[in-house]
Backbone as ProteinMPNN parsed JSONL, in Angstrom:
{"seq_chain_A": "XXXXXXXXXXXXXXXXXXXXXXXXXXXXXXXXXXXXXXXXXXXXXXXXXXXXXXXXXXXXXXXXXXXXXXXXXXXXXXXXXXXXXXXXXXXXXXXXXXXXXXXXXXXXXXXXXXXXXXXXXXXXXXXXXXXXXXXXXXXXXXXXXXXXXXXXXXXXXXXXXXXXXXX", "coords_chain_A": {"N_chain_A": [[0.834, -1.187, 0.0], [0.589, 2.225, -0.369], [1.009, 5.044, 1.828], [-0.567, 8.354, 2.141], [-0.823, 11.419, 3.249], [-2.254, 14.523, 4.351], [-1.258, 17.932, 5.857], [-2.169, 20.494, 7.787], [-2.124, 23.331, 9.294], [-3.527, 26.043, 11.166], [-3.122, 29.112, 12.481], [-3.326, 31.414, 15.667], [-5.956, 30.329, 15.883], [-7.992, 30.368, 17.619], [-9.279, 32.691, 19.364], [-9.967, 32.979, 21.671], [-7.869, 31.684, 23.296], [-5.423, 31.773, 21.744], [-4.061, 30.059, 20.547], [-3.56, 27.937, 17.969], [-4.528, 25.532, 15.315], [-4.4, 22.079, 14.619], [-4.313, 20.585, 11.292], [-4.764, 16.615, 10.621], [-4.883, 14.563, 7.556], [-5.096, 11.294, 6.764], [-4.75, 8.73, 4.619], [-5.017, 5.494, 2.959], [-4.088, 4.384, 0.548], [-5.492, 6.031, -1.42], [-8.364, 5.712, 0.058], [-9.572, 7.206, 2.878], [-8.514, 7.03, 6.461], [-7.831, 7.369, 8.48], [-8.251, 10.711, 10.669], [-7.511, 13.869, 11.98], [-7.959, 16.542, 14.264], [-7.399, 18.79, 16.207], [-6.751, 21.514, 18.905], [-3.455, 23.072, 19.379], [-1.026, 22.477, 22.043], [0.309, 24.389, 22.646], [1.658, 28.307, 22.285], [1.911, 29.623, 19.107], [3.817, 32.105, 17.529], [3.917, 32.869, 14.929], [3.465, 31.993, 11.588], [5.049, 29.979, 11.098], [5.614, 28.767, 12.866], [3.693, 27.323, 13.976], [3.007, 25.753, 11.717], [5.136, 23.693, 11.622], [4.979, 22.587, 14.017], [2.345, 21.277, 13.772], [3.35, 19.602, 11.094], [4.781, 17.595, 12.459], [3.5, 16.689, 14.524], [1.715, 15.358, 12.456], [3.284, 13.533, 11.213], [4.447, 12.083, 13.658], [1.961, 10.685, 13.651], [1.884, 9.439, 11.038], [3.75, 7.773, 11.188], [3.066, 5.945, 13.272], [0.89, 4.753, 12.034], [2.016, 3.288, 9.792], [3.476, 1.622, 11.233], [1.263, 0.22, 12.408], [0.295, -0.732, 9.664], [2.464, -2.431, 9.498], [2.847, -4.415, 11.306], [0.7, -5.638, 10.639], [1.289, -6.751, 9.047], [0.905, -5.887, 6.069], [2.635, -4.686, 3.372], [3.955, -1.637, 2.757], [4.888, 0.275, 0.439], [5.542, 3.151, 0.034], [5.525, 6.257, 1.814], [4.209, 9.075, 1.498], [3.811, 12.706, 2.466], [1.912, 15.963, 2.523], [2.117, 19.488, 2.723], [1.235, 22.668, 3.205], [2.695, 24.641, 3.573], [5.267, 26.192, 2.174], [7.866, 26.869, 3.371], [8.299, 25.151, 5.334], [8.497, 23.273, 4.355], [10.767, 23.305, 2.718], [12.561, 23.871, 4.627], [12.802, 21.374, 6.059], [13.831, 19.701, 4.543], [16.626, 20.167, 5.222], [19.126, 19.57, 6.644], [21.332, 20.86, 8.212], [19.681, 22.676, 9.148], [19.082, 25.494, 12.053], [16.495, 26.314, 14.552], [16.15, 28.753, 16.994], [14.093, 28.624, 18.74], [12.859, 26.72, 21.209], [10.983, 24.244, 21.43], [9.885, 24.766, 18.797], [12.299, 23.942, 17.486], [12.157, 21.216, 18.08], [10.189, 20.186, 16.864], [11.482, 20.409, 14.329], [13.667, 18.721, 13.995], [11.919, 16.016, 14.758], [10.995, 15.847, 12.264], [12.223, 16.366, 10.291], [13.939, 13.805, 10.526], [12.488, 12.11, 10.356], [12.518, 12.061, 7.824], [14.648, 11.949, 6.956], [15.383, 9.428, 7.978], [13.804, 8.051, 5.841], [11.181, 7.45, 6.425], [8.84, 8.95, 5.453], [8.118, 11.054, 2.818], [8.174, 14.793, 1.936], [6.301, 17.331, 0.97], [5.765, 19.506, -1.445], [2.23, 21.671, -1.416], [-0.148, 23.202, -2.667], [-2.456, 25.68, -0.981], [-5.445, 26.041, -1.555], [-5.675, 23.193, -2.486], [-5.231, 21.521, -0.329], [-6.5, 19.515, 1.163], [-6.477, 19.156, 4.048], [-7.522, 21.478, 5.048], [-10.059, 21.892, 5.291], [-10.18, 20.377, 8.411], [-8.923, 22.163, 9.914], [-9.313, 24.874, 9.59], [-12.418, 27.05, 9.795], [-15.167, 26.556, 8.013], [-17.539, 26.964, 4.877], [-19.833, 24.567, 3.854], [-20.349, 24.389, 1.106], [-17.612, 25.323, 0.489], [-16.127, 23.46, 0.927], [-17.353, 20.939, 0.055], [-16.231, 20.27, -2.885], [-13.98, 19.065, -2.433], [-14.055, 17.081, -0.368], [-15.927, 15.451, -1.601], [-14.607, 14.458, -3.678], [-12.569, 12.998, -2.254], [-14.546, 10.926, -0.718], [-15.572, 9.579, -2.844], [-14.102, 8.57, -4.61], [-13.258, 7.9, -8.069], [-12.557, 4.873, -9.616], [-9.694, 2.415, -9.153], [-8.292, 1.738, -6.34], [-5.998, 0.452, -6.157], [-4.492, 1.759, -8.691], [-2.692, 4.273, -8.435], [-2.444, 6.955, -9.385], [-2.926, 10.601, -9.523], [-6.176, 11.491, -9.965], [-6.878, 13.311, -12.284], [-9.505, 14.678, -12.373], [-11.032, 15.355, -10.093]], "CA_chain_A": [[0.0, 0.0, 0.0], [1.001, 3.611, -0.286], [0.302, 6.333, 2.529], [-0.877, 9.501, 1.607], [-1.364, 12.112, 4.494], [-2.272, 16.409, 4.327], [-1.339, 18.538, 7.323], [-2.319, 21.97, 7.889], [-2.238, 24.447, 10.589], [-4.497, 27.244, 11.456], [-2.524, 30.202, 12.922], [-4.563, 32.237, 15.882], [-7.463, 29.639, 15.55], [-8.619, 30.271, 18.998], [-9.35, 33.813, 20.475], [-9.632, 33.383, 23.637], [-6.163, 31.005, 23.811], [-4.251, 32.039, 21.029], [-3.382, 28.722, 19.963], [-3.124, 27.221, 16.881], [-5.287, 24.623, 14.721], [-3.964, 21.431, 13.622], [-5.316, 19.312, 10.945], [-3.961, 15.785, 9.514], [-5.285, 13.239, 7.004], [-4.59, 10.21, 6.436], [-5.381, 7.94, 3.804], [-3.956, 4.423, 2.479], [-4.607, 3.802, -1.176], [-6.884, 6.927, -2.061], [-9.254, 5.537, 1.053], [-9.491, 7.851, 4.256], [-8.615, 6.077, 6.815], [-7.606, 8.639, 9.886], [-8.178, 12.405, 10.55], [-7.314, 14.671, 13.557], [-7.974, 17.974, 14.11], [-7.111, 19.383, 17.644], [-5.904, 22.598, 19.211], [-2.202, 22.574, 19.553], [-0.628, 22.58, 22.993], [1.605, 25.504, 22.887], [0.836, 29.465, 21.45], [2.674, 30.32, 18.186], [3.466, 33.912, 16.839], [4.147, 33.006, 13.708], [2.799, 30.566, 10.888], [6.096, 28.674, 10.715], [5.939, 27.791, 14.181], [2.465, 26.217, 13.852], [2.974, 24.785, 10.509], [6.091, 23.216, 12.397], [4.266, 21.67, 15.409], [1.396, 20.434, 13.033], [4.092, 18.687, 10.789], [5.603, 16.851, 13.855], [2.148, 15.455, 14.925], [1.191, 14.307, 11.321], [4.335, 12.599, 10.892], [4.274, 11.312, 14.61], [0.989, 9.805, 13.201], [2.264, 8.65, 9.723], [4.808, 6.541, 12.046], [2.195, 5.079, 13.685], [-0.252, 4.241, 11.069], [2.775, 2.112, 8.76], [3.631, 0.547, 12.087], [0.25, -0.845, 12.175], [-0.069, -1.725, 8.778], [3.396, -3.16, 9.495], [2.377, -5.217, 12.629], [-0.412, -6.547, 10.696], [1.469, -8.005, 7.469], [0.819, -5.238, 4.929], [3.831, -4.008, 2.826], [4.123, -0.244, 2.655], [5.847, 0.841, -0.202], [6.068, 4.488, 0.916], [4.512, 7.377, 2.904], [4.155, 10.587, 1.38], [3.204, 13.844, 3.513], [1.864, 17.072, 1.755], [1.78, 20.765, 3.377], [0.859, 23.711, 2.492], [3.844, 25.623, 4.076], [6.56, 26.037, 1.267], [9.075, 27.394, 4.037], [8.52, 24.201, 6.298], [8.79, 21.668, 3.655], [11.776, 23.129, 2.166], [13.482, 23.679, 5.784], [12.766, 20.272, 6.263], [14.624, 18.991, 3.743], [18.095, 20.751, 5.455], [19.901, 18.661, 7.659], [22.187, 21.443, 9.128], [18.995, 24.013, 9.805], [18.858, 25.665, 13.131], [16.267, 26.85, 14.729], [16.026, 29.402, 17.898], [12.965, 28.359, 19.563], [13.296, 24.724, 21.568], [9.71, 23.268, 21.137], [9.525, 24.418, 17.375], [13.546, 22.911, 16.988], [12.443, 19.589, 18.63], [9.349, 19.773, 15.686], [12.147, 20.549, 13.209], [14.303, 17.535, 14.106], [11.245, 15.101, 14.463], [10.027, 15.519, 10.951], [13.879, 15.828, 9.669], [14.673, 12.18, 11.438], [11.577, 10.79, 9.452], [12.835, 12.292, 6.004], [16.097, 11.013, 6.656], [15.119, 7.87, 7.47], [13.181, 7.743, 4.742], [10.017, 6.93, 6.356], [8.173, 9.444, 5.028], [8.571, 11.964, 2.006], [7.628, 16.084, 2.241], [6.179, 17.926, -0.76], [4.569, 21.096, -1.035], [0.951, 21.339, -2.051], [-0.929, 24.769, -2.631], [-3.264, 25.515, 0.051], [-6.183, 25.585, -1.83], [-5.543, 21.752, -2.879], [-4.902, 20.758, 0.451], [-8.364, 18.69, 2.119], [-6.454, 19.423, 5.594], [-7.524, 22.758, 5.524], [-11.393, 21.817, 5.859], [-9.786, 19.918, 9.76], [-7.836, 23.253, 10.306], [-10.173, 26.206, 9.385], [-14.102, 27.07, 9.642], [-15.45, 26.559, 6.399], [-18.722, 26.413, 4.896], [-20.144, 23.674, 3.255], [-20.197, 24.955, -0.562], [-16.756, 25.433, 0.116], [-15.78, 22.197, 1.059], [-18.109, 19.943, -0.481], [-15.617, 19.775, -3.959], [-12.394, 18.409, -2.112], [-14.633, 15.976, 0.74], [-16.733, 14.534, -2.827], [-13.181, 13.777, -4.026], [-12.381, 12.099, -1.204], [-15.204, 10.074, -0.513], [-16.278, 9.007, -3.721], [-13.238, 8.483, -5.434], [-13.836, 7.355, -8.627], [-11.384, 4.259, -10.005], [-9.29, 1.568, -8.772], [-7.657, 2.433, -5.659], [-5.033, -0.062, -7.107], [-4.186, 2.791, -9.595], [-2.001, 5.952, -7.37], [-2.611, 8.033, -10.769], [-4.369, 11.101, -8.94], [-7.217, 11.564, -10.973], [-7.095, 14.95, -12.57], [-10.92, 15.716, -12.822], [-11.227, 15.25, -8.844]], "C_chain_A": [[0.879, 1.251, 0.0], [-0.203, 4.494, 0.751], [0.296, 7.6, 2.082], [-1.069, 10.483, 2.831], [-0.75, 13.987, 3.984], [-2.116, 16.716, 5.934], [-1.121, 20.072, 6.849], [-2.277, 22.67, 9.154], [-3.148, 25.686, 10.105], [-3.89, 28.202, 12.385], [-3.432, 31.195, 13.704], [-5.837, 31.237, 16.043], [-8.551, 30.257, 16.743], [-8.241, 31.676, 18.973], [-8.951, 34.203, 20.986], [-8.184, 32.987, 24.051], [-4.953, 31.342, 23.1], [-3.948, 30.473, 20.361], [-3.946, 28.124, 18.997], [-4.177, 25.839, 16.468], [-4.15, 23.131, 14.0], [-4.546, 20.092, 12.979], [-4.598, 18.683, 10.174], [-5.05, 15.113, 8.987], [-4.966, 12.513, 6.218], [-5.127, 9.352, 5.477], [-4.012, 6.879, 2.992], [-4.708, 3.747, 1.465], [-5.768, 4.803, -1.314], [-7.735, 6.402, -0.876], [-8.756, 6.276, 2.362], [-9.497, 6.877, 5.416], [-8.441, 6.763, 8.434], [-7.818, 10.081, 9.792], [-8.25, 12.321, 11.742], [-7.672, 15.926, 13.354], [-8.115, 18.795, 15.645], [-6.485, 20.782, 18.126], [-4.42, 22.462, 19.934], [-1.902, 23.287, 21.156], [0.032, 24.086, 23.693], [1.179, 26.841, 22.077], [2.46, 29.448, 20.777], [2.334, 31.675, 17.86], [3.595, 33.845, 16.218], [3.592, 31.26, 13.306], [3.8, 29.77, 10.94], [5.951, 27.84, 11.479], [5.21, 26.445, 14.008], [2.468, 25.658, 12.762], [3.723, 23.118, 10.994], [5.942, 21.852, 13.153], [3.049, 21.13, 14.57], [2.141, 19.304, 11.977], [4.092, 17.29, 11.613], [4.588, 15.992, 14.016], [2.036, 14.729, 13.768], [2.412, 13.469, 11.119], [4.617, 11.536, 12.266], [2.831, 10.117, 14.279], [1.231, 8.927, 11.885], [3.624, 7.281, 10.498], [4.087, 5.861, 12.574], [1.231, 3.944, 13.203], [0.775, 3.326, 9.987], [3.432, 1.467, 9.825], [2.838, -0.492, 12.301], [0.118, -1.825, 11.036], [1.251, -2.813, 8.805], [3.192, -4.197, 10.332], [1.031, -6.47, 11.766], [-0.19, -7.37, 9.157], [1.537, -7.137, 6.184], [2.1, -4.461, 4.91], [3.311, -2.474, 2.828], [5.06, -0.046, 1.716], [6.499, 2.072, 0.017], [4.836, 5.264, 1.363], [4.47, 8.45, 2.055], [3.492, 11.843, 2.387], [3.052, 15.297, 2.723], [1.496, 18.227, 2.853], [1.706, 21.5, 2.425], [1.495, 25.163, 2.846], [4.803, 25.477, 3.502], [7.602, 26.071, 2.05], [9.166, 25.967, 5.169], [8.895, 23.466, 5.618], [9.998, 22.004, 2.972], [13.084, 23.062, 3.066], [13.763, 22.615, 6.323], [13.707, 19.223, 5.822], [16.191, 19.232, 4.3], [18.666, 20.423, 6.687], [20.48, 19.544, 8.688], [21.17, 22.936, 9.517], [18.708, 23.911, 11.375], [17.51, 26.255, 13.198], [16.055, 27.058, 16.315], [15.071, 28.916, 19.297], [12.707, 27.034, 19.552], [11.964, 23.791, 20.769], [9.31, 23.242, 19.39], [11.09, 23.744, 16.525], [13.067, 21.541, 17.189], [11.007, 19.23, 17.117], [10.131, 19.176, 14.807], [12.719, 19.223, 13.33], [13.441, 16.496, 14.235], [10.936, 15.049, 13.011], [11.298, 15.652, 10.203], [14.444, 14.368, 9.723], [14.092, 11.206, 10.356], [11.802, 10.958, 7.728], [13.948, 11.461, 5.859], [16.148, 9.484, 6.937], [14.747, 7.34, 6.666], [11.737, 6.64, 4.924], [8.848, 7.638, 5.991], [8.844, 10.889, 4.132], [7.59, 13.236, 2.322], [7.774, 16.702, 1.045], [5.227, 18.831, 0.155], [3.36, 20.868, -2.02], [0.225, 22.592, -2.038], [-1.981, 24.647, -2.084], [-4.84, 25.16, -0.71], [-6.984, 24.04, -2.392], [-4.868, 20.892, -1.837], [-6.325, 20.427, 1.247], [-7.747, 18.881, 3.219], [-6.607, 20.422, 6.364], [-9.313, 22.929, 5.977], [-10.933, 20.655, 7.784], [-9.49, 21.299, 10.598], [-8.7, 24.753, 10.415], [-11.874, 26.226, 9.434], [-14.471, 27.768, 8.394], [-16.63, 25.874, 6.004], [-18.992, 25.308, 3.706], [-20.105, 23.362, 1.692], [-18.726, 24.886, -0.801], [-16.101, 24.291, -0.264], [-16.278, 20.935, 0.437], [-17.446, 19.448, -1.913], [-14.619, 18.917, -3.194], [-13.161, 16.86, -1.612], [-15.522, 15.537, -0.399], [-15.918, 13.876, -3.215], [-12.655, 12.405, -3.126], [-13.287, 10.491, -0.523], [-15.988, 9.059, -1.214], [-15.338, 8.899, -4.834], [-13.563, 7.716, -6.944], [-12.355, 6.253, -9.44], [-10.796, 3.161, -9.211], [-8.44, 1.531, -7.825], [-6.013, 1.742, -5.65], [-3.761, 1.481, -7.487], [-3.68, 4.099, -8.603], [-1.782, 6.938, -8.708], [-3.389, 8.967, -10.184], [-5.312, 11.341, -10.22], [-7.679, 13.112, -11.072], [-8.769, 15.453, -12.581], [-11.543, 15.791, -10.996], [-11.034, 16.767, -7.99]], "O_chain_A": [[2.01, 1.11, 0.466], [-1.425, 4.632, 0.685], [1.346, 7.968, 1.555], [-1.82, 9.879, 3.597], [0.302, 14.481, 3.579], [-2.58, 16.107, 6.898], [-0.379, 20.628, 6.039], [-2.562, 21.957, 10.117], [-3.367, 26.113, 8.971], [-4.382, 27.949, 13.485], [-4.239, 31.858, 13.052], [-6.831, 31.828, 16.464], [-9.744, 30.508, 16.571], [-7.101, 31.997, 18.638], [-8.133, 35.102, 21.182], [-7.457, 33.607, 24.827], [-3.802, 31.28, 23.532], [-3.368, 30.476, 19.275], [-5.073, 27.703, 19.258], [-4.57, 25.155, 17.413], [-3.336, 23.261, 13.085], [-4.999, 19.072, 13.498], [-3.905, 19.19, 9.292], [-6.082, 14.974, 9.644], [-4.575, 12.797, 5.086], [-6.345, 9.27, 5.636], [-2.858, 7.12, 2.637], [-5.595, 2.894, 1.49], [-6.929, 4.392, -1.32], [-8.085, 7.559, -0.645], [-7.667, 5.992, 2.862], [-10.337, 5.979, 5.444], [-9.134, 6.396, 9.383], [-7.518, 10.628, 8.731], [-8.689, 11.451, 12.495], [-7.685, 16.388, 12.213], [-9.169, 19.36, 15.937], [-5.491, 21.077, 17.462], [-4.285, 21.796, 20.961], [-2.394, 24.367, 21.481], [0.131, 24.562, 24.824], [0.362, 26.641, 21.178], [3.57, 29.348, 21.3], [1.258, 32.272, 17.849], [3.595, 35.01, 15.82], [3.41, 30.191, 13.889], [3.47, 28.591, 10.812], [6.023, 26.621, 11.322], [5.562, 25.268, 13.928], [1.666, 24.725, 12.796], [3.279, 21.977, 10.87], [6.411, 20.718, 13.059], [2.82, 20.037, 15.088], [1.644, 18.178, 11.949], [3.511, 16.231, 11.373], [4.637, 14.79, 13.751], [2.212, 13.512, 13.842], [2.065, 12.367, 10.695], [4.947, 10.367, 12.065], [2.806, 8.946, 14.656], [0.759, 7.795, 11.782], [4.06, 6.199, 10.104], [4.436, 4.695, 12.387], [0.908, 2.84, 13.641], [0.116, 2.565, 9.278], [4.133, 0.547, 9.402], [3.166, -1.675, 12.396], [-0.062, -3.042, 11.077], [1.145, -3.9, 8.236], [3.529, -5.22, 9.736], [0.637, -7.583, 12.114], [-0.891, -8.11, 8.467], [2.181, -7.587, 5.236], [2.607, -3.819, 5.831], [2.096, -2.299, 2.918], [6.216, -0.184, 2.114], [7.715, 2.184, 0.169], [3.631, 5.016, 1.304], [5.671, 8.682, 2.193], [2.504, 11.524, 3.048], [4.098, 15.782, 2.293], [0.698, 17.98, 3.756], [1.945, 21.321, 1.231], [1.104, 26.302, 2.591], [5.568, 24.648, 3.995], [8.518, 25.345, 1.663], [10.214, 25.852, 5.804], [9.78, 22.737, 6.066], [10.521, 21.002, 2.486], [14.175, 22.579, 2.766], [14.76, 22.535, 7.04], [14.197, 18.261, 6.414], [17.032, 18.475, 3.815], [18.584, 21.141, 7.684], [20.313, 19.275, 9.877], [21.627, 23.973, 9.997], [18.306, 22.911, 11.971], [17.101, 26.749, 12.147], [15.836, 26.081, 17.03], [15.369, 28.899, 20.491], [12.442, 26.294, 18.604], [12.019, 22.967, 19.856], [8.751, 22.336, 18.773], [11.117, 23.239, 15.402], [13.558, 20.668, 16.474], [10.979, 18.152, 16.524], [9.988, 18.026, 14.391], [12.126, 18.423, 12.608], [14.044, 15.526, 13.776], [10.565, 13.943, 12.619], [11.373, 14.821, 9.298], [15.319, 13.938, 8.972], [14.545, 10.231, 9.757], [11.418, 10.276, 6.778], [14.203, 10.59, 5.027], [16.751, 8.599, 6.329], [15.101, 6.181, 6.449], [11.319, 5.696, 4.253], [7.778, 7.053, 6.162], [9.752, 11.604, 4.556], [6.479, 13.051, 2.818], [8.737, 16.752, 0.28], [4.59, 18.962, 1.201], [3.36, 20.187, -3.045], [0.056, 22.946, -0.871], [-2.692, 23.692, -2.399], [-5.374, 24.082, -0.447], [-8.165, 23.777, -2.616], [-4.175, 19.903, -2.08], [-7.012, 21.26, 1.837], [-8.678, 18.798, 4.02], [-6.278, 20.621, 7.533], [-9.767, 23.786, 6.735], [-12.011, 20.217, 8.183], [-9.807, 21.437, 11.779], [-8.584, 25.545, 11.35], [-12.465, 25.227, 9.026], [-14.269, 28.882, 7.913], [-16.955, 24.746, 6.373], [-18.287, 25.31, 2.697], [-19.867, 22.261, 1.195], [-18.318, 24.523, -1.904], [-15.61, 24.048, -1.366], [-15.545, 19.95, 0.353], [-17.871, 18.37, -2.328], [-14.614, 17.768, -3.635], [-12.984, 15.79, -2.193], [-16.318, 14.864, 0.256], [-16.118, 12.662, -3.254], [-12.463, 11.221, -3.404], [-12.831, 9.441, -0.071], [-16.698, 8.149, -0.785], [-15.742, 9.123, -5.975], [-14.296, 6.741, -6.779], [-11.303, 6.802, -9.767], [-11.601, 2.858, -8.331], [-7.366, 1.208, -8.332], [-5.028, 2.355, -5.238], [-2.783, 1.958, -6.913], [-4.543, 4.818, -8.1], [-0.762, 7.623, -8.786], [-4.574, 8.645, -10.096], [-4.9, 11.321, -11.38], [-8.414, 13.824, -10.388], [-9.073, 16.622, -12.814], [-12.61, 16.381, -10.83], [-11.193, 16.814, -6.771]]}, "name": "protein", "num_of_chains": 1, "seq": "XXXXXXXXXXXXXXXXXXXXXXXXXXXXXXXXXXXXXXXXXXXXXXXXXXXXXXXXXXXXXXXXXXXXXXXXXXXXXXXXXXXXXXXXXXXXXXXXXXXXXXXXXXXXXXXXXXXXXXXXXXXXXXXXXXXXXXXXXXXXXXXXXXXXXXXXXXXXXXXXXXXXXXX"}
């Protein structure tokens, strides 16, 4: 099987707390198979942070979810992971990047560990073509209803990892 998983952040989500939105999903072979969407622990001032700390979790979860299918017999060919933060997914990729602030370094180095292991790959995806932004943001139904049709009614052989351009 091939994993597929979107993660987004929501910057601000909350008000009253300040803190941050984060939404993953998961899916193995075009089929949904996990989603999260929780308020993150810690307040960011900036989108990197929270892009950062929403990474970290979805990839703490993409480790989890090919452990299972590993535990239970199914091959995994690979993981993929898509954001919608160009500056995370390309910082990601850079072995010798620092950064300043501990809790969003210890992000940086979790989701670095899993590239370099090569248990999961990081691509950028333009926000509007990311489904982890209906987990992440309040959004009405019209809006959402093209991506979550895609998703749930895939049309094809889930065989086939060709995305299907008319989706």
């Amino acid at each position: 099987v091939v994993t597929v998983s979107y993660v987004d952040a929501n910057l601000y989500h909350c008000a009253l707390t300040g803190r941050s939105v984060t939404g993953c999903l998961h899916l193995v072979n075009k089929t949904p198979v996990d989603w999260f969407s929780k308020k993150q622990s810690t307040v960011n001032t900036a989108t990197y942070g929270s892009e950062f700390v929403a990474a970290r979790t979805c990839t703490e979860q993409v480790i989890d979810l090919v452990l299972t299918l590993r535990y239970l017999g199914v091959e995994v060919r690979r993981s993929v992971m898509f954001g919608d933060n160009e500056s995370v997914v390309n910082s990601s990729m850079i072995p010798s990047g620092k950064l300043h602030k501990r809790h969003i370094a210890l992000s940086f180095h979790q989701v670095r560990e899993a590239i370099a292991a090569g248990v999961v790959k990081f691509f950028h995806l333009f926000g509007k073509h990311n489904p982890a932004d209906m987990l992440s943001k309040h959004w009405g139904y019209s809006d959402t209803w093209p991506q979550l049709r895609a998703l749930l009614f895939w049309k094809g052989d889930t065989v086939d990892l060709i995305p299907d351009q008319q989706a």
